[in-house]
N, C-alpha and C positions, 0 to 999 in steps of 0.2 A: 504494500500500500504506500502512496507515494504522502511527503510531507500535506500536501494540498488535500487528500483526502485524510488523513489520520487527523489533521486540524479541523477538518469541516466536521469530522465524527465526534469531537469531542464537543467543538463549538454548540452541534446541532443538540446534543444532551444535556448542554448546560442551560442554552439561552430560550432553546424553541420544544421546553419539553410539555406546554399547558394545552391537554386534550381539549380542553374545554375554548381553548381557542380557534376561529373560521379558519378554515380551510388557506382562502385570499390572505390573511394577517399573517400566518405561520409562513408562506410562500414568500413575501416581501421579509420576512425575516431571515431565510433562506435568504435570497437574494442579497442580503447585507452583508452576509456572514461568506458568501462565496465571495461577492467582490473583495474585499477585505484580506482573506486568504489569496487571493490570487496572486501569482509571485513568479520574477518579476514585473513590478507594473512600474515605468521609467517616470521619476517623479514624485511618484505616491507614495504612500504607507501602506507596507505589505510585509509579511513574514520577514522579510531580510532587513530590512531596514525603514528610515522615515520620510525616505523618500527629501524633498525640499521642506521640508515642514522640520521648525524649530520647537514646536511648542506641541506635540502630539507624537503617537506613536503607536504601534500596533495595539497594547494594553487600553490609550485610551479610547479605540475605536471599540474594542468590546465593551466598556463599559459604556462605551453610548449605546450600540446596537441592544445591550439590555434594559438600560431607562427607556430606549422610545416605544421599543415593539412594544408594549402592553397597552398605548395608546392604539395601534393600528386596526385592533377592532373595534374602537369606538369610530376612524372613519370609516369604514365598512357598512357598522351600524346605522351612523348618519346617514349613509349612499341610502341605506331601505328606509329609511323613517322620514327623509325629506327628496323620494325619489317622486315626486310630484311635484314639486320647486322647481318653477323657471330658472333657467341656467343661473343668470345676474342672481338670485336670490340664493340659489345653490349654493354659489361660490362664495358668497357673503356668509352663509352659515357656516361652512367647512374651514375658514379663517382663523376664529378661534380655538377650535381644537389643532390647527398647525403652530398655533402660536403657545398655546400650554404644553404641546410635544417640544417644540424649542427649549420654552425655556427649562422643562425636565431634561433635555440634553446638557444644556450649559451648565445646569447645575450636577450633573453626573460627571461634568468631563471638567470641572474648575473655570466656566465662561470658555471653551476652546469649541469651535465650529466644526465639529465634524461631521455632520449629517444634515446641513441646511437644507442643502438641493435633494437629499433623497427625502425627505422630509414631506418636500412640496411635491418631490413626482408620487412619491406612495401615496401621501395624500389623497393623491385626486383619484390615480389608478384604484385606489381602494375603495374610495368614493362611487365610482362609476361603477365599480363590477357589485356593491349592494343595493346603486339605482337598477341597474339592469336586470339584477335577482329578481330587486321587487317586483320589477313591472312584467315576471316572465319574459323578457328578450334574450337572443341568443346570448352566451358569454365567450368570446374569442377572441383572438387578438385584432380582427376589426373590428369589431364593435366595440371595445373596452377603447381602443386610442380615439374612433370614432365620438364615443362620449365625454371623452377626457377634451379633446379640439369643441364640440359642440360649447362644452361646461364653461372652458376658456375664449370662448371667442370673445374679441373683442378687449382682450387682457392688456395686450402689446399697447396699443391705442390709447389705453386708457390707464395702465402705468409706467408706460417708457415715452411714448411721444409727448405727452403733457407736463408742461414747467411745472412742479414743485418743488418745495423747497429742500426734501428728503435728501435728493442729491445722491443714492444709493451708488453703489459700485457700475450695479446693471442700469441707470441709468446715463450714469457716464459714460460707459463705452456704449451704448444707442446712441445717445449726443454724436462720442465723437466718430465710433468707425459703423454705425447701420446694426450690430450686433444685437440679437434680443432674446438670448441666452435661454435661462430654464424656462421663462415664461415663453417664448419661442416655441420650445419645441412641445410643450405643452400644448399651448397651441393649434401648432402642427400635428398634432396627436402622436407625437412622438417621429417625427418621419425620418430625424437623421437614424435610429435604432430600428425603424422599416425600411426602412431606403439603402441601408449599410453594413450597420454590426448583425441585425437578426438574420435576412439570408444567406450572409459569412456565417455562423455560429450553425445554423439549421444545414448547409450544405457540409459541412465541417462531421456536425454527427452522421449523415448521412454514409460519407466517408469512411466512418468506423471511427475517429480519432477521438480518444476522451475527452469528458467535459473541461478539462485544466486546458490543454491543448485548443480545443476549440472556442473557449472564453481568450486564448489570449491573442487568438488569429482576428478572433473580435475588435478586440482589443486595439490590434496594431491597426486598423482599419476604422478607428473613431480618432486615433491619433493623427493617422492622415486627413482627415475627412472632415473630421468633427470642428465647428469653428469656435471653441472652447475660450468663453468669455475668463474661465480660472488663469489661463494660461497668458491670453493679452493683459487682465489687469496685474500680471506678473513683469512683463517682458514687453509688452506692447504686439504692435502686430511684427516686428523681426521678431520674436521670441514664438510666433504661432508658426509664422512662415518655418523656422528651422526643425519645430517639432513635426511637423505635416512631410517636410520633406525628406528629413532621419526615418521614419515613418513608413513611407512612400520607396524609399531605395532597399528596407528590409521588405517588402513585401514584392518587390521588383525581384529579389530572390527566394521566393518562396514563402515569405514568412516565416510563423512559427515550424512549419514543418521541416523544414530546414535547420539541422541540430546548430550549425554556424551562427545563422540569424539569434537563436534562442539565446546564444551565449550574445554573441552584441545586442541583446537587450538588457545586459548588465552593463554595458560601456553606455548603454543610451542615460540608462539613468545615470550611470556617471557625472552625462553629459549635463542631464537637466538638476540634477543635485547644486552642481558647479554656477549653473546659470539662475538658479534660483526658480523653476520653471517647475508648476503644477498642475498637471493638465485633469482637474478633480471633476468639470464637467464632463470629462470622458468616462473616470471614476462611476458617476451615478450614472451615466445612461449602460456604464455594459452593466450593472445590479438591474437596469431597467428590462437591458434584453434578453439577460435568464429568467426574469419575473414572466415577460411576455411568451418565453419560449413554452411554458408548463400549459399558456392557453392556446394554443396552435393543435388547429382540426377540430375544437371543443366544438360544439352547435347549442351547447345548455348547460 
């Protein structure tokens, strides 16, 4: 058994062991705990190391993924109890339960940000797959982003194009370079993880090649690809361009299948260590697109 799954075996006993929890809540807690395990991921926090991150580290990403998951059935629950809610209203009530999951993070992990953006994507994905329960609609991987785009429309417009005073990270880079990051691809109903990392990852298992293997082919293919607002408000856009195109030349040889490539994805992070470069909205969407992959072929 390799390091990747003997940590996931322990992790999955420790953190996701409450029967009594939905199906949907235990799944995004999976998905946490594999991203997290995943290794190496160039930049990040993984088994090896902290990746660019001074102030966090493997230990306190598990003690976040265990404060927040107990919240995720409560948005589930909200998805069936206010699956009658026009979308605006929708998103208005599911607000506050991301914002009491927050701040149980910050207070699990010493104020340190480790799960904001999975926070907001599980949020909504959770949200959406207990409206869709309610209402008897199929549950699949279109129909759950399809809901998630429906819930969000209108998000980008109405918190990145409009002057306030907040002045947020993700409002800054909309300003300066068009970027419109997690609320984007939310949006989008996820479409850079349809468009990109999910049918890498889904032709990958096809293949036969394990799930460590094919989450990190994922992987290098969000790195290329993905236009990672963590990574510009590090580096600006020369720091996105160099990660897309480190990126882009390992997957020009094969990728992860390629034993060569696998080893220069320790030199990548080398790289991105050095340059202080974090590519964490890559982080949440490949947790996004092993979440999505468990609903793939579902009809209910």
């Amino acid at each position: 058994m390799s390091d990747y799954s003997q940590q996931l075996a322990l992790l999955e006993l420790q953190l996701n062991n409450d029967p009594n929890r939905c199906l949907p809540a235990q799944l995004a807690t999976k998905a946490l705990i594999k991203e997290i395990c995943l290794s190496p991921k160039p930049g990040l926090v993984d088994m090896n190391n902290s990746g660019a991150h001074r102030d966090m580290d493997f230990q306190t990403f598990i003690q976040s993924i265990s404060a927040i998951c107990v919240w995720f059935e409560r948005f589930y629950q909200y998805g069936k109890t206010s699956a009658l809610h026009k979308n605006q209203l929708f998103l208005a009530g599911i607000r506050p339960i991301g914002i009491n999951c927050e701040q149980t993070m910050f207070k699990a992990t010493n104020q340190v940000n480790t799960h904001k953006g999975g926070i907001f994507a599980f949020g909504l994905l959770l949200g959406a797959i207990g409206k869709l329960e309610q209402l008897n609609l199929p549950i699949n991987i279109q129909s759950i982003c399809n809901e998630v785009s429906s819930i969000c429309q209108g998000i980008v417009q109405s918190e990145l194009k409009q002057n306030n005073l907040t002045n947020s990270v993700g409002e800054k880079l909309f300003k300066l370079h068009n970027l419109t990051g997690a609320r984007g691809e939310a949006e989008s109903g996820y479409a850079t993880v349809r468009n990109i990392s999910l049918p890498i990852f889904q032709q990958m298992q096809k293949n036969g090649y394990d799930e460590e293997t094919c989450l990190l082919q994922a992987m290098l293919h969000l790195l290329a690809f993905n236009q990672d607002t963590n990574v510009v408000s590090r580096g600006g856009l020369d720091g996105l361009s160099f990660v897309q195109e480190q990126a882009k030349k390992l997957i020009k040889q094969g990728g992860v299948i390629n034993p060569k490539v696998r080893e220069n994805l320790y030199h990548l992070d080398s790289e991105l260590i050095k340059r202080n470069l974090s590519p964490g909205g890559s982080a949440d969407l490949i947790a996004i697109t092993w979440f999505l992959s468990q609903y793939e072929d579902q009809t209910c």
